[in-house]
LUMMAR-286445 format. One record per residue (C-alpha): y, z, x negated; residue in one letter. Coordinates in Angstrom, 1 decimal. Each point is the difference from the previous one (the first is absolute). Layout:
BEGIN
Y, Z, X, residu
Y, Z, X, A
...
END
This chain:
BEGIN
Y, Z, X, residu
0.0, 0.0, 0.0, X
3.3, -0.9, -1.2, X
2.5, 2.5, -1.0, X
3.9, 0.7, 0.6, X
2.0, 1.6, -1.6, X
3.0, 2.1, 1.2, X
2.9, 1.5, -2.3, X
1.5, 3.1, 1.2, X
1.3, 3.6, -0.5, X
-0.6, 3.5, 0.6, X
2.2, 1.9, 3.0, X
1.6, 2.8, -1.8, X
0.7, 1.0, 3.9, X
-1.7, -0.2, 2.7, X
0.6, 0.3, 3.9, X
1.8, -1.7, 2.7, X
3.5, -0.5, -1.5, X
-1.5, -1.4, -3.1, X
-2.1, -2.1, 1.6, X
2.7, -1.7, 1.4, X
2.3, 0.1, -2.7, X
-2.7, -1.9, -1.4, X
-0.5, -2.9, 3.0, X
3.8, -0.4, -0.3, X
-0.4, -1.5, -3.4, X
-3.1, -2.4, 1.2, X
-2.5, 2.7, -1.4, X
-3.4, 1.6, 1.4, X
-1.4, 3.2, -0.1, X
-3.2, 0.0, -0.8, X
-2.8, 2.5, -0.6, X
-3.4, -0.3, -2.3, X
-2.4, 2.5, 1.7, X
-1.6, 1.1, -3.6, X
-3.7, 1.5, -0.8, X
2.5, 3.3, -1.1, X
3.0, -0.2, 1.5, X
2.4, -2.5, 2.3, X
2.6, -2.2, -2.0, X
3.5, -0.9, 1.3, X
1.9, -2.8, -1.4, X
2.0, -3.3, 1.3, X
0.0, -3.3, -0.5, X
2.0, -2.9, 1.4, X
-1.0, -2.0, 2.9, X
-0.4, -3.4, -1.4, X
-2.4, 1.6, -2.4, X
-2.6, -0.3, 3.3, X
0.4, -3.8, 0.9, X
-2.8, -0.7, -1.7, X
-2.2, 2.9, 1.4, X
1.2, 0.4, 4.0, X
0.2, -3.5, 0.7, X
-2.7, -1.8, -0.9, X
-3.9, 0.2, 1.8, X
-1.4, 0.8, -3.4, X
-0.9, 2.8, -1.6, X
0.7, 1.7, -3.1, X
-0.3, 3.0, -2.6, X
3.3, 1.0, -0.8, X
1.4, 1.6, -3.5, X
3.0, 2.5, 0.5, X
2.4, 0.0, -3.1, X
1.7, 3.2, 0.9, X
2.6, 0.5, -2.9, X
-2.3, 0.5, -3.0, X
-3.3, 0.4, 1.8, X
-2.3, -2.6, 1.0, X
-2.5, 0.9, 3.8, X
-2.6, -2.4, 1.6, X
0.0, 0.4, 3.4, X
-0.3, -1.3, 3.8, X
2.1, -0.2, 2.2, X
-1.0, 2.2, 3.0, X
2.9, -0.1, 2.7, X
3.3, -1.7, 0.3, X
2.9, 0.6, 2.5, X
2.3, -2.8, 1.5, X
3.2, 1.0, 1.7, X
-0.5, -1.0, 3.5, X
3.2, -2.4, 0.3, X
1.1, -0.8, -3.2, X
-3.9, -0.7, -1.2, X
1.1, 1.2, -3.6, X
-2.6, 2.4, -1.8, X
0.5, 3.7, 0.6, X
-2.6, 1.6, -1.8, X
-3.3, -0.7, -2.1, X
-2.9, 2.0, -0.5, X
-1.7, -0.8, -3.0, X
-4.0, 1.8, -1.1, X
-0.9, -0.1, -3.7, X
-2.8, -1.9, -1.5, X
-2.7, 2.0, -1.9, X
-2.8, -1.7, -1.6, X
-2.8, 2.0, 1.1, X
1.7, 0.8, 3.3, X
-0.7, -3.0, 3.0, X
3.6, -0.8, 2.0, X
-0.1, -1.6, 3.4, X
2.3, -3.3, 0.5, X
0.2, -2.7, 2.7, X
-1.3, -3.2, -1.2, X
0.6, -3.7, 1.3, X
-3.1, -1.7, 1.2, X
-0.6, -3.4, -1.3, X
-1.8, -2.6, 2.5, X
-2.5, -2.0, -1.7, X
-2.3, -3.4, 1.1, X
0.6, -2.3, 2.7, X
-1.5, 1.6, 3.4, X
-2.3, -1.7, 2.3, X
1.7, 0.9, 2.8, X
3.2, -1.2, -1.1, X
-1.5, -2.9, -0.7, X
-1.2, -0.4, 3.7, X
3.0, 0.8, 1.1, X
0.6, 4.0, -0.2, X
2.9, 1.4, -0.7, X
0.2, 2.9, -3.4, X
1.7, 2.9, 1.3, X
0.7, 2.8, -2.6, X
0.2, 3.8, 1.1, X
0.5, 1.4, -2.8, X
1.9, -1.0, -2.8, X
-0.7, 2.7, -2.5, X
-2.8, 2.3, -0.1, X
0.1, 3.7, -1.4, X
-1.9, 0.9, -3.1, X
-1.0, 2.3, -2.3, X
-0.9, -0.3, -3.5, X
1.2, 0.7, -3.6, X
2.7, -2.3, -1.2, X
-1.8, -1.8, -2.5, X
-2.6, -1.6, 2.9, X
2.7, -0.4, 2.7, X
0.3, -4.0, 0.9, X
3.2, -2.0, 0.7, X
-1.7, -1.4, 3.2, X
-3.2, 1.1, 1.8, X
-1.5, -3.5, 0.4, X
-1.7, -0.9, 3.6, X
-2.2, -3.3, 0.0, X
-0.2, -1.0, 3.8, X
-1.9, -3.3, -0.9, X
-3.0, 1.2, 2.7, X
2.2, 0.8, 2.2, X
-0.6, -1.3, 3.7, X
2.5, 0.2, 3.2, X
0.1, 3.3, 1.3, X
-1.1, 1.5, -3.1, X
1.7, 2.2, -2.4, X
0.2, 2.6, -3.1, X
0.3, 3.8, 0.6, X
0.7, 2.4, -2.4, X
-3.3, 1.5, -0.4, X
-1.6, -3.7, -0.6, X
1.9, -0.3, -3.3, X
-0.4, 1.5, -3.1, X
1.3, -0.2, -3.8, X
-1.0, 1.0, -3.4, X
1.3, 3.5, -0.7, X
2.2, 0.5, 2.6, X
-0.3, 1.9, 3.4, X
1.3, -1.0, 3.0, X
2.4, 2.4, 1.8, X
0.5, -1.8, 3.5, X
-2.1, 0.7, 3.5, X
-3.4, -2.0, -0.9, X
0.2, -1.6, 3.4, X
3.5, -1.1, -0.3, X
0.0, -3.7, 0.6, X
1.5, -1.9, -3.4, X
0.4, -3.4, 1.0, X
-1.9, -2.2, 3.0, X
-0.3, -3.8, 0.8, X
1.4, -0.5, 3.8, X
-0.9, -2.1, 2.0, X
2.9, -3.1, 0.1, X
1.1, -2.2, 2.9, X
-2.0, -2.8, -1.6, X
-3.1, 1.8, -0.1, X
-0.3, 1.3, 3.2, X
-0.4, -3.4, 1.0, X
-3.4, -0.2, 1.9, X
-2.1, -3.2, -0.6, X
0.7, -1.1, 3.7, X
3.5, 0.1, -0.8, X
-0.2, -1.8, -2.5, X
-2.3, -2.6, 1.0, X
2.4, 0.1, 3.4, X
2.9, -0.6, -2.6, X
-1.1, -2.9, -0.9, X
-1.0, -1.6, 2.8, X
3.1, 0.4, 1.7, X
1.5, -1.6, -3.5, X
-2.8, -3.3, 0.2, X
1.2, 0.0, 4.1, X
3.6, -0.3, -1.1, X
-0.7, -2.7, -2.5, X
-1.6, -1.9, 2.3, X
2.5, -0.1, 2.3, X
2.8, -0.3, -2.3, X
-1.9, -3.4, -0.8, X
-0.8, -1.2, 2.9, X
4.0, 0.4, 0.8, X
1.1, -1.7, -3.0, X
-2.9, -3.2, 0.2, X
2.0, -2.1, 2.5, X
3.1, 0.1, -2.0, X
-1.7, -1.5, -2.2, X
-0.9, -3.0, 1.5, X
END
């Protein structure tokens, strides 16, 4: 998994007046919830572009001053108007400790149904893992190549290498729906076109003694 990395400082204040002191100059507060203790520091808001918006996921290194923490990011708050960040929650990374991140899911293969005519309709977009950092994946890949109309992927029919999967096993991930096109029964079809070979025939018929 890709990692981002973050350059900020540490609050030498906290509460709410110096949290928005600190929002007044384009700053966050932020918080690293630590294996020993909780760490307070800011860092600007453009500093997150390339973590908030984007359907990826990533580790993140936190450059606080002259100290240097891997971590995850666990929460983030949006101001409700404005949509600017208020606040991000940050856990640290240790090697021998698993963390739990959302990861995209990546569609693989060319279904079936799709091909007859189904429609792909995706749930979820991330799934909830668990795992150490070293084994988590940038996508959870999800081959729907046997995939038939009406059929789907739940949760608990996936599974990947060194990881465990947080969500409800019988949440449903991602499903081919049936499509206008193929709830077409073969009477319709067959009615389709004879209706077309009727309207040919009288569309010549109509046009043969102009010709003459």
């Amino acid at each position: 998994m890709k990692t981002i990395e973050i350059k900020g400082s540490f609050r030498t204040e906290l509460g709410k007046k110096s949290s928005k002191e600190l929002r007044k100059t384009g700053n966050v507060p932020c918080v690293i919830y630590g294996k020993e203790k909780n760490i307070h520091f800011y860092a600007h808001e453009n500093s997150f572009k390339n973590l908030v918006y984007t359907p990826a996921a990533h580790l993140v290194k936190l450059s606080i001053d002259d100290k240097v923490y891997n971590a995850v990011l666990k929460d983030m708050q949006f101001h409700p108007v404005k949509d600017n960040i208020l606040h991000a929650d940050f856990i640290e990374i240790l090697d021998h400790k698993p963390v739990i991140i959302n990861i995209p899911i990546k569609v693989t293969g060319d279904s079936v149904g799709v091909l007859a005519g189904g429609k792909l309709s995706i749930k979820r977009r991330t799934l909830k893992v668990k795992g150490l950092a070293a084994d988590l994946p940038e996508a959870l890949p999800i081959d729907i190549t046997n995939l038939k109309i009406h059929e789907g992927k739940k949760v608990g029919d996936l599974s990947f290498d060194k990881i465990e999967l947080l969500d409800p096993k019988k949440s449903l991930v991602l499903t081919i729906a049936t499509s206008r096109v193929a709830q077409k029964s073969d009477e319709e079809v067959a009615a389709e076109a004879a209706t077309e070979a009727t309207n040919a025939a009288t569309a010549a018929a109509a046009a043969a003694p102009a010709a003459e």
